[in-house]
N, C-alpha and C positions, 0 to 999 in steps of 0.2 A: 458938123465937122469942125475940129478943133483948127484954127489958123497957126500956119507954121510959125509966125512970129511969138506966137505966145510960146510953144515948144522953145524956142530959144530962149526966149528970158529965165524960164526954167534952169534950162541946160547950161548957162553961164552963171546963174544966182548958184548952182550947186556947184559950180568949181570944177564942172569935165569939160568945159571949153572955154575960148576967148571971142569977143566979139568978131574981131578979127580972121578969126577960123570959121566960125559960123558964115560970115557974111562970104567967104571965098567958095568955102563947100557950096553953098546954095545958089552961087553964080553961076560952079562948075550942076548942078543937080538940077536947078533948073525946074524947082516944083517940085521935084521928084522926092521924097522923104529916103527911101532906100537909097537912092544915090546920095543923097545929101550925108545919110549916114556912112555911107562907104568911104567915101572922100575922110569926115570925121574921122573914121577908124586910119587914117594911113599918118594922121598930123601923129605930130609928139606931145603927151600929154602936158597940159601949163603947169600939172605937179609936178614933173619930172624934171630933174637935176642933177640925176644918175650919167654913167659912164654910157656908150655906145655899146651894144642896141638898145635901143628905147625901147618898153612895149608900146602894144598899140593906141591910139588917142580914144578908141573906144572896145572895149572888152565886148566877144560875143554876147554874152549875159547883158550888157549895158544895151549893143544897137537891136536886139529881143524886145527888150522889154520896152523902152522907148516907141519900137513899132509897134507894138501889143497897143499901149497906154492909148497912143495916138490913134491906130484906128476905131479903137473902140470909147473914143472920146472920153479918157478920163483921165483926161493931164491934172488933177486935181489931185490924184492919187501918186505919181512919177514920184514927185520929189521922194515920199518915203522910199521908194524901192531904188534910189540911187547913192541915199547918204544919209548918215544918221550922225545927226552931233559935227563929229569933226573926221568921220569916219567916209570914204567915197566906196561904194560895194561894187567891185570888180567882176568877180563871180562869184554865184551859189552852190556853194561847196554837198549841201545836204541838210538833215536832220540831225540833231542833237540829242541828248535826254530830254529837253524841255523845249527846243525851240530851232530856229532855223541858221545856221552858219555858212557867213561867207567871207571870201577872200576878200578884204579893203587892205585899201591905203590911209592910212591916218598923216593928217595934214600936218599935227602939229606935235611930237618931234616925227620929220617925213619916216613914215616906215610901212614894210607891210604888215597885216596883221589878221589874224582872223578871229574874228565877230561872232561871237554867239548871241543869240537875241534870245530874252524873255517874251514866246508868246499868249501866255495865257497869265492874266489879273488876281490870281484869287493867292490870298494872304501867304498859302503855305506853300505856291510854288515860288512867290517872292523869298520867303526865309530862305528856302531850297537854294535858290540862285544867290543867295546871300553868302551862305555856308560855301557854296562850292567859290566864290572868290575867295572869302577868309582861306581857305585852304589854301589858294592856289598863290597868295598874296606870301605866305608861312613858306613855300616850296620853292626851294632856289636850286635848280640841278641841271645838270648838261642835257641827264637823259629826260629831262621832265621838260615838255613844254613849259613855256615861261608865262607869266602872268605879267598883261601889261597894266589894265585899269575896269573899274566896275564904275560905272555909273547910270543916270537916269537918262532916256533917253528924249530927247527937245522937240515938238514942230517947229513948223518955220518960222513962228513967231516967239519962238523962245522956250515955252512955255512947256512946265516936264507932263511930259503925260503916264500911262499906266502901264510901259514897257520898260526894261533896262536890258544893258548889254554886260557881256564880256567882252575884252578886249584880249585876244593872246599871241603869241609867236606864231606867224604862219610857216609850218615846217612843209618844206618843199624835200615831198618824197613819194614812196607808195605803201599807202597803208595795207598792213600785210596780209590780210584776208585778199586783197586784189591782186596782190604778189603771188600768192601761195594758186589762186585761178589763171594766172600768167603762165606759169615754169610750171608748176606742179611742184611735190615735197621739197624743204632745202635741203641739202648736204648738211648735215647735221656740224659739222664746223662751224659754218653761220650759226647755225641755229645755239650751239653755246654759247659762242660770241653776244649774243643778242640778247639772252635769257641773261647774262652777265650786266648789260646795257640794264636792261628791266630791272634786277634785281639790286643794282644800284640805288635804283630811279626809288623803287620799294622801301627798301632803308630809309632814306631822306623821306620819306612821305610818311612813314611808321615812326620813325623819330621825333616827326615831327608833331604827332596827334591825330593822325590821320587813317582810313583806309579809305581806299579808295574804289572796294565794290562792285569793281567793273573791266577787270582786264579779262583785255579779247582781243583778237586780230585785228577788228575793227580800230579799238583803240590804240595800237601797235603802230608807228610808222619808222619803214626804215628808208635810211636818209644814203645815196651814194649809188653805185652800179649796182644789178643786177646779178643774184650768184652764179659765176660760173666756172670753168676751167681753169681761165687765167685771170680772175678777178681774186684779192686776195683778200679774205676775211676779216680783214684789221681796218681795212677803206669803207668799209658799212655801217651802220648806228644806227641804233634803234632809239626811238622815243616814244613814251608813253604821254597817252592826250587824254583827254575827257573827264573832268571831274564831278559831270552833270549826276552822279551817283554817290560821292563823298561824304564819310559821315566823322564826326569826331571820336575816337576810340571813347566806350563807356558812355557814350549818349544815345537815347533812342531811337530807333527810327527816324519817326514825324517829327513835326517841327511845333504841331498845329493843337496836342493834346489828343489829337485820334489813338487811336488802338494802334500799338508799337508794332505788330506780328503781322508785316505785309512782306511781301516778297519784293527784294530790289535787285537786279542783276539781270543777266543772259540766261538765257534756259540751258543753252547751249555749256555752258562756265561756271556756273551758281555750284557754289557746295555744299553739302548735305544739311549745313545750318541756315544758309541765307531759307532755303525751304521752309523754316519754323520761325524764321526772325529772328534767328541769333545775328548780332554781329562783332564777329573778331577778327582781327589781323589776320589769322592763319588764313579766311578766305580768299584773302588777293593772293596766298602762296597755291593756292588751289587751282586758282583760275588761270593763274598766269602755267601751271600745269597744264591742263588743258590746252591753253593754247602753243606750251613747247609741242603735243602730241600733232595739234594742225599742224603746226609748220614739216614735221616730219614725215609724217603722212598721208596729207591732203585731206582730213575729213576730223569731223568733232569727236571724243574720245565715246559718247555714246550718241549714235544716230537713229533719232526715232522719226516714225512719219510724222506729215503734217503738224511738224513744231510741238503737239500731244504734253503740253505741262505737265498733266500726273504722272505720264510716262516718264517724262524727261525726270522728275522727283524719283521716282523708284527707284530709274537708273544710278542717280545721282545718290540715291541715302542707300542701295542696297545690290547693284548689281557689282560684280569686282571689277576691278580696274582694270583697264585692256593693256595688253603687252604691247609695247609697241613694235619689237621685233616680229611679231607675227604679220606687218602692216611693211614694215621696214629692215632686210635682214642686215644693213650696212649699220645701224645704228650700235655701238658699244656698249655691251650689257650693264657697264659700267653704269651710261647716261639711263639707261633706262631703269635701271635701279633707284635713281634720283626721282625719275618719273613719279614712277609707283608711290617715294617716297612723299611728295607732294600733294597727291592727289589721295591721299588717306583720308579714309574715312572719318577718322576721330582727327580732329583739328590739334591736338596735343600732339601726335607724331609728326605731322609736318616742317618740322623745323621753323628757324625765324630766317628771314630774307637776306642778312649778315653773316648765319650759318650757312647758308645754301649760296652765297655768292662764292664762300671758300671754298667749296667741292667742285663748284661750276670751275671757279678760277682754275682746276688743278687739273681739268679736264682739257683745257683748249689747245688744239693742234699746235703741236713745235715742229713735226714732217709731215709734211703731204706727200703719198704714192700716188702713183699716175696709173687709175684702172678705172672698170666702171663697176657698176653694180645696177637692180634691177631696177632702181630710183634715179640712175644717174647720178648717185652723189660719190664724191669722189671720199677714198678711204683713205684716214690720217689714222697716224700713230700719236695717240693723246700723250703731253708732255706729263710724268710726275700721277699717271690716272691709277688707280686702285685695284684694276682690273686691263688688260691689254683686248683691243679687236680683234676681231675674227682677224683670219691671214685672207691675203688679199688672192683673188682668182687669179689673176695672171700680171706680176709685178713686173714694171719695164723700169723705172728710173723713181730714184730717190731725188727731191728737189732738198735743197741745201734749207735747214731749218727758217724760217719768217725770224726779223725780227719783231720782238713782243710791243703790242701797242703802248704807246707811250699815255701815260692819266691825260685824258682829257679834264682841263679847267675851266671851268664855264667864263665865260668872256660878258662884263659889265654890258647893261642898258648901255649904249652911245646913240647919237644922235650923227650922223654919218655924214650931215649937210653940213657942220658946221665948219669953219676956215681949216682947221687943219685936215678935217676929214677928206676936204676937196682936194688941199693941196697932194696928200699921200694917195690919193685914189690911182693916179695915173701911172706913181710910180708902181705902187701894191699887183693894180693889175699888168705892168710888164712882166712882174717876177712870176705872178701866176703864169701868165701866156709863155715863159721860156718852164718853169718847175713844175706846175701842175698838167696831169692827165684832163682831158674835155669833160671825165663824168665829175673831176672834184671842182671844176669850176661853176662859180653864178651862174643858172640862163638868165638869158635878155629877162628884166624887170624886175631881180632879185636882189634884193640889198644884205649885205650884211656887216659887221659893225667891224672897226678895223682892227680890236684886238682880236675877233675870231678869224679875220683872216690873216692875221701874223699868227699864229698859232695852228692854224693851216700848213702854211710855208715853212714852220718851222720843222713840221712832222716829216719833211721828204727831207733823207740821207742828205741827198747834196747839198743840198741849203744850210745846212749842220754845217759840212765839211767845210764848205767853202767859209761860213762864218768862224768855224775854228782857225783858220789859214787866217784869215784877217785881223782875229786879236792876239794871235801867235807873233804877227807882222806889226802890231801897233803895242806890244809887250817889247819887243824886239827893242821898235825906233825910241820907245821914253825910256829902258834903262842904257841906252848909246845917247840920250840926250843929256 
């Protein structure tokens, strides 16, 4: 049985405690390793330099796994599954395309991030993992997750061994396939609003030399409350994640000289070419089809049993496309027209990502009526749409039109700890705590960088107003001075 002292030197060499904390826990624990960790979990982490609440000094995933290592005597192995490089792993978020992702803290500029790890050595899934930084390094966008750094990853003794990581933007949201098992179908309002976010995101990633292979709910996350009655469709965003499938427009497949004609993608999403090994742009316009029909309907546009590949192919190169109104009568035949349009057979009808943002754009709610329907989504009158909705069962009140979201700008890498960041942190979050609603605020342990949250603050009315009042007032006093 491993001695608790050796666990500590561990647990302070990797950066998730202080001597000081250890030796108090185990005074209060008493022998006891669960206690000891318990106690652990309630300190403030020695990274931590954030605003109040603090997370906790040890994440469920950290005081697990530490119990695991230790009863089964193999503290030899801890340190990997606590920090990798300069990365501390919080919690284990899941699977990847290639390898296993968690929520860290990187120590060094402090921030959260989430980790994607290379775990398998052989040459062509290294290019792989290679290719999907270069991409993600090229993609600077609000709705795209961010790319922080790729490198190799260290033992303890320095020394790189035959793993590397990604490093990216930990987007604190819910990824919509677990959305869509939540609530069931969205209101199809969201659902433009977000296919608008995506096809943003698309553009820049297409422009950029890029497809990306792999849109699906899964890789979907939207970021804000929950849709519902009184939640309003402009307070949500969507961002696309995962480049574990990314290929450069006009290059093959492999990496590695193997046979080009594999299949990469969702069975569920995949378009009638990924099937044969084509790959072109129109496929991300396909998939991301697909997954507007989940969001609208709760289930994939063709459902076969037991996951059935050939089957899923057939569907996909030769069964027709489903109506979605037959699934959803709330949906505007308009949006569904789009649908259809996307998820074409022949990759040349689909339009480009640029084109179909303009149509989406022309679709999004300017009135919401207050009624229900068989999905619960509540029915809008689309501003400027090509086509008008059904009329509504039973209309009570017209709500005064939204105003239209303002462009999101994507807000620079900062480094949040640094002198000025600290000094404006306290003021930043009074003005949240008086102007933001609790869903557009940080939770406890969230960091984010202080131009995105001026740009936050700047989005709610009043904040506007009252800033207009003040340079109206400071225009005023210089020409009386």
């Amino acid at each position: 049985m491993p001695r608790l002292s050796e666990l500590a030197d561990i647990l302070i060499k990797c950066r998730l405690i202080s001597r000081n904390q250890w030796d108090e826990a185990a005074q209060i624990g008493r022998e006891d390793l669960s206690r000891i960790l318990a106690r652990l979990s309630k300190n403030t982490p020695i990274w931590w330099e954030g605003p109040s609440p603090a997370p906790p000094g040890l994440t469920e995933y950290q005081r697990d796994i530490i119990q695991s290592r230790f009863d089964d005597n193999e503290l030899d192995l801890l340190r990997r599954d606590l920090v990798l490089n300069q990365f501390l792993l919080l919690d284990k978020l899941g699977h990847g395309g290639q390898g296993e992702v968690y929520r860290s803290r990187q120590l060094n500029p402090p921030r959260f991030a989430a980790v994607k790890i290379l775990i398998r050595d052989t040459e062509s899934r290294r290019k792989r993992f290679e290719q999907e930084a270069r991409a993600m390094i090229k993609i600077q966008h609000p709705n795209v997750a961010r790319f922080y750094l790729y490198e190799r990853i260290r033992d303890a003794q320095g020394d790189p061994t035959d793993e590397y990581l990604i490093a990216m933007e930990f987007v604190n949201g819910t990824d919509l396939q677990r959305l869509v098992r939540q609530i069931g179908p969205i209101p199809w309002p969201f659902a433009i609003h977000w296919v608008c976010d995506l096809l943003n995101g698309l553009v820049v990633i297409h422009q950029s030399g890029f497809i990306h292979r792999d849109v699906k709910p899964e890789n979907v996350m939207i970021v804000g409350p929950h849709p519902g009655p009184d939640v309003p469709w402009e307070e949500t965003t969507a961002k696309l994640l995962d480049f574990g499938a990314v290929n450069r427009i006009g290059e093959s497949v492999e990496l590695d000289g193997s046979a080009p004609r594999v299949f990469v993608g969702t069975m569920e999403y995949a378009s009638p070419e990924q099937w044969v090994g084509e790959i072109v742009v129109a496929s991300d316009i396909y998939a991301l089809g697909g997954t507007l029909f989940y969001m609208l309907t709760g289930r994939h546009p063709f459902k076969k049993e037991r996951r059935d590949p050939v089957a899923y192919r057939n569907a996909h190169c030769r069964e027709d496309v489903p109506d979605i109104l037959e699934f959803n009568s709330a949906v505007p035949p308009e949006l569904n027209r789009l649908f259809q349009q996307m998820m074409a057979k022949d990759h040349e009808q689909r339009s480009t990502a640029a084109e179909l943002l303009e149509e989406f754009q022309q679709l999004r709610p300017r009135e919401v009526v207050a009624t229900s329907s068989s999905l619960g989504a509540p029915l809008f009158n689309p501003g400027r749409s090509k086509s008008t909705s059904a009329e509504p069962s039973h209309s009570t009140e017209v709500t005064q039109p939204r105003r239209p979201k303002r462009p999101v700008v994507e807000a620079p890498d900062t480094n949040i700890q640094n002198p000025f960041s600290r000094a404006a942190d306290p003021f930043l979050s009074f003005l949240e705590r008086i102007f933001l609603p609790d869903h557009l605020r940080q939770p406890p342990g969230t960091e984010v960088a202080i131009p995105e949250r001026l740009i936050t603050l700047l989005r709610r009315p009043l904040v506007l107003a009252i800033l207009a009042i003040v340079l109206v007032i400071l225009v005023v006093l210089i020409l009386r001075g």
